[in-house]
N, C-alpha and C positions, 0 to 999 in steps of 0.2 A: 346542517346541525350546528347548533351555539353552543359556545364551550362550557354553556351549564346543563348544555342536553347530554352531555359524552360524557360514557361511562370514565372508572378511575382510570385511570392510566394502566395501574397491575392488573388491570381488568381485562382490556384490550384482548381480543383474541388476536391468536397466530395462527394463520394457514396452515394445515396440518403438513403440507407438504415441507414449508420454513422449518416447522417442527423437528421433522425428522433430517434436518441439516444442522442438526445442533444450532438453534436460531440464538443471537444475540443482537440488539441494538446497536450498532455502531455509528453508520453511515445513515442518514433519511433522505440523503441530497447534498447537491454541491454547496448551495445555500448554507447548509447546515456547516458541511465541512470547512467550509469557507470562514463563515462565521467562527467555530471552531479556534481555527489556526488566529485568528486575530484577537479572539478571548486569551488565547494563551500568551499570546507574547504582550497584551495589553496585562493581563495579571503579572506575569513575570515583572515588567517595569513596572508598575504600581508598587508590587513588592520592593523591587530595588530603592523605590524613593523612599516608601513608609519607613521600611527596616532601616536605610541609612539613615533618618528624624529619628524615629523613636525602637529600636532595634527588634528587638522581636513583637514587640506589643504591634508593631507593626503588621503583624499578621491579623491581627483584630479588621483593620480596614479591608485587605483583603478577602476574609470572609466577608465583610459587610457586602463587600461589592455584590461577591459571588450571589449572596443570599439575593440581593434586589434584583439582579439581572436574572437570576431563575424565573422569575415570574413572566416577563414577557416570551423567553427562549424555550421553555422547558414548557411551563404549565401554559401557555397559547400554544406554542407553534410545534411544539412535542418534537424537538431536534435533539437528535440521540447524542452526538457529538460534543455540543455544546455544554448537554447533561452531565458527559462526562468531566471535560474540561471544567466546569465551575464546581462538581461535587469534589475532585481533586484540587480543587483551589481554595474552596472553601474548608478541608480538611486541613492541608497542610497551612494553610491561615493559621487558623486555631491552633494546629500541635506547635508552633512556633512562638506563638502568647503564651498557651498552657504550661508549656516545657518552660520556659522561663518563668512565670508567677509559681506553680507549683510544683517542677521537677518531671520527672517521669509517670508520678500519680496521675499528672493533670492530665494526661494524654487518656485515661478513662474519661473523663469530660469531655473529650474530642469524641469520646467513639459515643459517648451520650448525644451531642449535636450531630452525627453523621444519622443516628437511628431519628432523630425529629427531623433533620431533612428529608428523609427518605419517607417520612407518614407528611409531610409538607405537599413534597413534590413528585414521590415516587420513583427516587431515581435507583435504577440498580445498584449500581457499585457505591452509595452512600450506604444501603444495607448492608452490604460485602466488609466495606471498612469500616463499619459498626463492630465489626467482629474481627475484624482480621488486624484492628489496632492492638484492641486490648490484651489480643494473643500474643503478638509481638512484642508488644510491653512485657508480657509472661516470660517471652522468650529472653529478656534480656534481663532478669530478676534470676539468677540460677539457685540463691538461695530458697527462692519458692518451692524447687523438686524437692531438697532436703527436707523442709517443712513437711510436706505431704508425704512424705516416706518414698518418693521415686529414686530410690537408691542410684547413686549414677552419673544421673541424668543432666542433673547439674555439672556433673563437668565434663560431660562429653558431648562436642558439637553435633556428630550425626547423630547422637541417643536424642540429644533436643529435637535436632530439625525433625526428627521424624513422630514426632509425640509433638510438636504443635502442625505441625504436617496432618496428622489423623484426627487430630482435634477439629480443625480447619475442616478435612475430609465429609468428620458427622457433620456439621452443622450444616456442609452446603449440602449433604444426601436429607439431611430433614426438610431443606426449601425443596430439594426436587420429591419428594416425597408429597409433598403437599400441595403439587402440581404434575401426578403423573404424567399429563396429555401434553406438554410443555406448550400449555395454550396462552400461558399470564406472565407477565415482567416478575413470577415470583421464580420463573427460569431462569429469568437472566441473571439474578440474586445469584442461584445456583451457581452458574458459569462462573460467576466474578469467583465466588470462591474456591469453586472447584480448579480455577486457574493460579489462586493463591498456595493452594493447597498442592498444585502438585510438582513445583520443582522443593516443594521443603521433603516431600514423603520419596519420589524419587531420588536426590542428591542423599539424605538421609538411610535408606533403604540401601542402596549401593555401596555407599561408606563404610556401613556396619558390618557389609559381605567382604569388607578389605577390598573392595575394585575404586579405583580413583581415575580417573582421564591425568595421561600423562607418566604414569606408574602401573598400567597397565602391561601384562606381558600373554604369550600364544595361549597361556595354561589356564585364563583368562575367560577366555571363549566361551566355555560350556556354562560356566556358573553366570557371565551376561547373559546369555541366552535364553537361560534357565530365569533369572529373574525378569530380563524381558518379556515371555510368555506370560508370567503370572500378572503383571500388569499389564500385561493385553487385555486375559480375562478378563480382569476387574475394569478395564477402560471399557471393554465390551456389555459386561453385565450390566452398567450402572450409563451406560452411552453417552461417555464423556469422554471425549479424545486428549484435555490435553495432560494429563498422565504419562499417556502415551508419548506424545510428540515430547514432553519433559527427558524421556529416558532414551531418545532415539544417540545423541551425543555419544552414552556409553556403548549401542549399538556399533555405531560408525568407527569409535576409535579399539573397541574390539575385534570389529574385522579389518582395521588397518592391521594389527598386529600380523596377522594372518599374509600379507605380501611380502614378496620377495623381494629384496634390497636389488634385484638388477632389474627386476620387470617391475617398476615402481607405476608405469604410465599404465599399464593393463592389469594391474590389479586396482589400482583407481577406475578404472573404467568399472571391474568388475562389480566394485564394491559401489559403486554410483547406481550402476544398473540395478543388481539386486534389489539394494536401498528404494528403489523408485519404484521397479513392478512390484516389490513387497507390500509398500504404502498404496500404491494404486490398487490392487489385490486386494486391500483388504478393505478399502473406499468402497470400493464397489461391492465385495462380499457382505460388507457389515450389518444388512438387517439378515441376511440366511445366519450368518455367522450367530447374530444375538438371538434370532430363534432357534437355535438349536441348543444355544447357550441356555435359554430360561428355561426348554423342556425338563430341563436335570436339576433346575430351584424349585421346592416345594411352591403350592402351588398360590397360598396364600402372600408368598415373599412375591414372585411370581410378578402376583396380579397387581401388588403396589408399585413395581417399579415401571420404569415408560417402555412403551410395547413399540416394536418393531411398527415403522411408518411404510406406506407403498413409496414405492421410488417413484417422483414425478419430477417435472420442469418447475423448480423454485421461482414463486415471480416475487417483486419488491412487494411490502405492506403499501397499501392504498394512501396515498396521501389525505393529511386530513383540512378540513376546510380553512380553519383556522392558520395553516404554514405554507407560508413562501415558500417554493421547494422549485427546486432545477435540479431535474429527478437523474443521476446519474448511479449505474449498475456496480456497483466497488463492493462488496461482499454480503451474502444469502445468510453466510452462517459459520460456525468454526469448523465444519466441513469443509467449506470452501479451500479455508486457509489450510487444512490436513492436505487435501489432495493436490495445493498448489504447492506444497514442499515434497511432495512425489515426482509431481513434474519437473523441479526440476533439476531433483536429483538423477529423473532419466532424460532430460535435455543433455545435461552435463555428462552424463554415461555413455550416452550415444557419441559425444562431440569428443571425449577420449577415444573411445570406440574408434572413432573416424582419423585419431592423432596415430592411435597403434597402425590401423590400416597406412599411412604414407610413411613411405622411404623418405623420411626426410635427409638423411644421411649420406643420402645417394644424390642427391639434389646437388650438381656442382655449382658454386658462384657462377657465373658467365654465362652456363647452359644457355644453347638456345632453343633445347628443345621444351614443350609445354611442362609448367612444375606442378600443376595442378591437374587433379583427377575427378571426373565426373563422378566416381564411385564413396568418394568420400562424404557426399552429400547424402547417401542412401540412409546410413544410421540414424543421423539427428532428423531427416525427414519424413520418415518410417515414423520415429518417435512421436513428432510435433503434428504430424497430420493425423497418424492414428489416434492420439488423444484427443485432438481438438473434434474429432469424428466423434467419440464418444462423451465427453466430459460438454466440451461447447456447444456441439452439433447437437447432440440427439438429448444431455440432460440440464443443456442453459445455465452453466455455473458461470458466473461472473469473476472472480478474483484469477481462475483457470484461466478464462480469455483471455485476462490481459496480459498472463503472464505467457500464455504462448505465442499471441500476437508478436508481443518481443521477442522472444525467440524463434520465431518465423524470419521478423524484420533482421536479424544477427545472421540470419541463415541466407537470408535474400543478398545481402551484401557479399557474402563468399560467390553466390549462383553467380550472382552480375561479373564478377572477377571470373570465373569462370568460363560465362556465357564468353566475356569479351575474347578470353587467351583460345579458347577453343575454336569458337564459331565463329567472333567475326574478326579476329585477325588473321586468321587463315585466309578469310575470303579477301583479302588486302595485302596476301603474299608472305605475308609475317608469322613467324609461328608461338613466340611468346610476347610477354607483355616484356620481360626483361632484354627483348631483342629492341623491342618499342621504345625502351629506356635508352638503352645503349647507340642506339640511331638516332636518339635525339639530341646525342653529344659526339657527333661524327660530324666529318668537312661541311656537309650539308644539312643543316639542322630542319629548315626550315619545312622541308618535305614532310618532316615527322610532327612538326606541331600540330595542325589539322587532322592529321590520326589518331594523337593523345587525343584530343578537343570530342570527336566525335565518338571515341571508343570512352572515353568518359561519360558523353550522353547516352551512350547502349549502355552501359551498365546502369542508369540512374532510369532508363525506359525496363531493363529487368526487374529490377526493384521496385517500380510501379504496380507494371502487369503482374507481378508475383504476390504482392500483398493485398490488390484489390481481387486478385482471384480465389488468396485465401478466406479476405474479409468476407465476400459473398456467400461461397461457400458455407461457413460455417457461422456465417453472421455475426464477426466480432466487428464491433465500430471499431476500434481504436486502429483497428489495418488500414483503415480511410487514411488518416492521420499517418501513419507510420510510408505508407505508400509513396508521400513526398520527400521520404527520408532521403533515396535516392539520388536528390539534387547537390547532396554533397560530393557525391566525384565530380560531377565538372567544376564546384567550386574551388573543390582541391587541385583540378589539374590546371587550371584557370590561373590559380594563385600560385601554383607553381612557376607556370609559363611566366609571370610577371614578374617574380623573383630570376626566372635565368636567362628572361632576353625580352627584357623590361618596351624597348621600341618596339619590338615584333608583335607583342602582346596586346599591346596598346591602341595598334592601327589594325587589330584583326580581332579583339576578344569586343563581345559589348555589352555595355557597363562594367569597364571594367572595375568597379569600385567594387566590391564586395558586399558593402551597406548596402549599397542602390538592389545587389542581386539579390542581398536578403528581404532587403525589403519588399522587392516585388514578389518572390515567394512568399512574405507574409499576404499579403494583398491578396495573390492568388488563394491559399489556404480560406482566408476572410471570405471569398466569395463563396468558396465551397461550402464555410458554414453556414453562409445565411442562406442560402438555396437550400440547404437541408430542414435549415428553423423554421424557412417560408412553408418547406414542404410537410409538416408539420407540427403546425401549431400550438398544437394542443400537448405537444410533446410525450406520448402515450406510445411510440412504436420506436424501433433501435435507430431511426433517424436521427432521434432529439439525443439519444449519446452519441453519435457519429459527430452531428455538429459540435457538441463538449466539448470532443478532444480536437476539433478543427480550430475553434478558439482556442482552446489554449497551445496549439503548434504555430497560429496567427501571432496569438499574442507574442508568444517567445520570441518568433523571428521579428516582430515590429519595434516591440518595445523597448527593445536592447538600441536598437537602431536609433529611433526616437529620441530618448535619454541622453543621449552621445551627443546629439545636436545640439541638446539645450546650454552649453557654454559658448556656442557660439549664439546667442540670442541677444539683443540690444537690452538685457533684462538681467539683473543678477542672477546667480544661475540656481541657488533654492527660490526663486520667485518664478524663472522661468520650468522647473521643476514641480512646483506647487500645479502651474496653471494647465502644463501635460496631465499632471496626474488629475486635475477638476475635470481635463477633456476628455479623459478616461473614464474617469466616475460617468460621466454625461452618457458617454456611450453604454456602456455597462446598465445603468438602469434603463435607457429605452429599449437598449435588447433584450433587456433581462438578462442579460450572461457574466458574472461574476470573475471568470479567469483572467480578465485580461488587469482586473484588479490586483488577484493575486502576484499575478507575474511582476506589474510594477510595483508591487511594495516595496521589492529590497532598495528598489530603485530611488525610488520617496524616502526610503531610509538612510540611505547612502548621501544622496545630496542634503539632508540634515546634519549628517557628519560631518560633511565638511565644511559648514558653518557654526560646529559647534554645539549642536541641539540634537547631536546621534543617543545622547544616554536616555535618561529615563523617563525621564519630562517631554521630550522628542517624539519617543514611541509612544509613550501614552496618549499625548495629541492626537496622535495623526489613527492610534488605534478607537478612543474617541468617537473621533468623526464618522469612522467605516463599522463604528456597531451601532450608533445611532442612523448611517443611511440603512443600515439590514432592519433594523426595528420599522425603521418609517419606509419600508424600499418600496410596495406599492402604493404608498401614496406619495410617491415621489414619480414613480411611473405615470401615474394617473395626472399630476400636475403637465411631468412633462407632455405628455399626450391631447392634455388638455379635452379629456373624455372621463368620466366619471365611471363608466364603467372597462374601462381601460383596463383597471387593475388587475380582472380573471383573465383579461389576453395575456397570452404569454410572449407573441411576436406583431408588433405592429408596425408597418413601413407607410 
């Protein structure tokens, strides 16, 4: 389809199933987000140079940019990120000229250009801050309430916030209003503002109840509580969560109150826990919860607000013809994000949980008996398994995975310490790791280095087997990735050894350099990802995110390495810098894989600084070049390839 065959952009349908995850545009792809990050810090420095020339009028340029770069990023290639990033750029452009030619008035001219961009380009949050300026502007005029007879209001911060808080509130319920089936970008309008809207109506709302975080006390409790429920409802009734997530603070520091000054560890736990199966609870409860809810709204109110969705497996929106996309899974919806602040408020819950369960008290220095307990692994793994059972496993949330993958990989690290003090130094005579320490600073040291050495590699083989068993399982790519994490004990115990008996280490470790081990762990990782890109081409199944995050764990471990050499190069060292980062670029467009870009930027940036060109003229360069290869990236492919139709391949060897 040609981009004068596709519908508008607010047009676009959403997957019913998107729908009902509170869907928002954020993410479309690495590509996207990629791009993204180098728009913002190429605006920021633009900004720095304009504004320090001509000082705020200097914002004039910056929208210029913003405005021209919309056209290829936004109306071609429909990258949501990117959208956001230039409509926030081209806004605060403007409010920085405006503010200076005509004061605070002028900023109504800004929310005039934010509404022409958004009938331009379509972009959500250009309509959101269509509105949410001019409000703001309101908000900072107090003699306006006086004017209008809002007795008060003008001089009371919560009377404000919470009267442009509900102001905010209607306007974004008339966008969603106007899209019950949240099938059009006139949702995401909604979102934008129903997220501006709801730390002013929350912060506001609580203030006026006399409850403040920080001045709270026990007697507290019932009336948080009390105002928590009611904006549950209203999050329920209207199926916007972040209301909700806005008031959960007062939640939290409400039941701190509630702990006891000597059990400070297990009332944290308590309150983590609760905190967590509450939010998960109500994740999962919330379309029974909102039908039961609308039975009891007439029925007309009822039928205009968005109706309970079937619970399915969220998949990404389909890429469209028109965008470069290196399709990576980073968040379905603002559901996503509600249930990954459940998680890991009960990751944390459980892991207190697990802190109350051990005597650490009783743990003497020197012991040599085991200090660690298989049992203390039982809460957080109980937690992170049984969730990722339901949230990863069985309903395919993305933001979840990753966020438990990590804390799986945080859990795999204690198992391997474990695995070693329990299982295999016993079978080696030894009963702790601290007897393992203490013996390797006895008459005979040398006996225990080789034990360090290979009880370091069990634990780096636990950490393996453990994350590739969870990845499988529950089909998170990023455990691929995380599964080489492991290789850090023997690096650590390796670089210890080198530090306490530097000759011993040197004729018995190999490679002992560090660089050299990271490196070949980058290498290794590098191969893992391209056998995955190989094994899918077309990047359609969770192979093409497993390889993602294998590049960018490649990338991490090479390019730090990398970098490091180039002072010792027969080349000045931003020349021999320049020519890594072209050898990067090089690779990066024939794989099509973007991260290893990312990773070297700071690096390209840094060795600009030390000759002088780290400010703003520096970053704009070099950001420059990296938005003009993402504009031309398949026909750059297509060159290198030296194939014409090159460009729809996504992996060619």
């Amino acid at each position: 389809m040609s981009q004068s065959e596709m519908p508008p952009p607010d047009e676009l349908a959403i997957a019913p199933a998107l729908a009902g995850e509170e869907h928002f545009r954020l993410v479309s792809g690495f590509a996207d987000l990629f791009s993204a990050i180098v728009l913002g810090i190429g605006l920021s420095a633009l900004s720095g140079l304009l504004v320090g020339i001509g000082g705020g009028l200097g914002g004039l340029g910056v929208a210029g940019v913003a405005w021209v770069l919309a056209v290829p990023l936004v109306r071609q290639r429909r990258f949501a990120a990117c959208a956001i990033v230039l409509a926030v750029g081209f806004a605060a452009g403007l409010l920085a000229a405006a503010v200076q030619l005509a004061g605070v008035a002028g900023s109504l001219l800004v929310a005039a250009a934010c509404w022409g961009m958004w009938h331009v380009y379509r972009i959500p949050i250009s309509a959101a801050l269509a509105f949410v300026i001019p409000v703001t502007v309101l908000g900072g005029l107090s003699g306006f309430y006086d004017l209008i007879g809002v007795a008060g209001v003008g001089k009371s911060a919560p009377a404000l916030a919470t009267v442009l808080g509900l102001l905010l509130f209607a306007i974004a319920m008339a966008w969603d209003l106007s899209d019950a089936k949240r099938r059009t970008r006139r949702s995401d309008v909604a979102f934008w503002l129903h997220l501006a809207a709801a730390p002013l109506v929350v912060h506001g709302v609580f203030a006026l109840a006399g409850i403040t975080p920080g001045k709270a006390d026990e007697a507290q409790l019932v009336p948080v509580l009390a105002l928590f429920g009611a904006l549950a409802l209203v999050a329920l009734l209207v199926d916007r969560r972040p209301i909700l997530v806005s008031s959960l603070s007062y939640l939290i520091y409400a039941m701190a109150t509630q702990v006891e000054r000597d059990n400070v560890l297990g009332g944290a736990a308590a309150i983590a826990l609760v905190l967590g199966l509450g939010i998960l609870a109500l994740a999962v409860g919330w379309n029974l919860l909102r039908q039961g809810l609308l039975m009891l709204v007439p029925g007309r109110m009822s039928e205009r607000l968005a109706q309970p969705q079937p619970i399915g497996q969220p998949v990404p929106e389909p890429a469209h013809a028109e965008a470069e996309t290196e399709p990576l899974r980073l968040v379905f919806g603002f559901n996503d994000i509600f249930v990954s602040l459940g998680l890991i408020a009960l990751v944390l819950g459980a892991v207190l949980l697990s802190a109350t369960m051990a005597d650490l008290p009783a743990i003497e220095r020197g012991s040599t008996r085991p200090a660690l307990d298989w049992r203390w692994l039982v809460p957080p793994l109980l937690a992170i398994w049984g969730a990722a059972e339901f949230f990863v496993r069985h309903r395919r949330m993305a933001l979840p995975a990753i966020v438990l993958g990590l804390a799986f990989m945080l859990l795999s690290w204690a198992g391997g310490v474990l695995f070693v003090e329990r299982v295999w130094l016993p079978l080696h005579g030894l009963d702790s790791i601290a007897q393992l320490a203490s013996g390797g600073r006895g008459a005979i040291p040398e006996m225990f280095y080789e034990l360090q050495r290979s009880g370091a590699w069990a634990m780096a083989g636990f950490v393996l087997v453990a994350n590739l068993l969870f990845g499988l399982r529950h089909r998170v790519p990023l455990s691929a990735a995380l599964a080489l994490s492991g290789a850090i004990f023997p690096l650590l115990s390796d670089a210890a050894l080198l530090r306490q008996d530097p000759a011993w280490a040197e004729a018995h470790v190999l490679l002992p350099d560090i660089k050299a081990r990271l490196a070949l762990l980058g290498v290794l990782a590098f191969g893992a990802a391209l056998a995955c890109d190989l094994s899918d081409r077309a990047r359609t199944t969770l192979r093409g995110d497993t390889a993602f995050w294998l590049h960018l764990l490649a990338s991490a471990l090479l390019l730090p390495v990398a970098f490091s050499t180039t002072a010792d190069w027969p080349l000045p060292e931003l020349a021999g810098a320049l020519l890594l980062y072209a050898g990067v670029l090089f690779g990066a467009v024939l794989l099509d894989r973007r991260a290893p870009l990312l990773v070297g930027l700071p690096f390209m940036v840094a060795a600009l600084g030390k000759v002088g060109l780290g400010g703003s003229l520096g970053l704009l360069a070099v950001c420059a070049v990296l938005t003009a290869c993402g504009l031309y990236w398949e026909k750059l492919r297509a060159l290198l390839l030296m194939d014409k139709g090159a460009a729809q391949a996504k992996v060619q060897v």
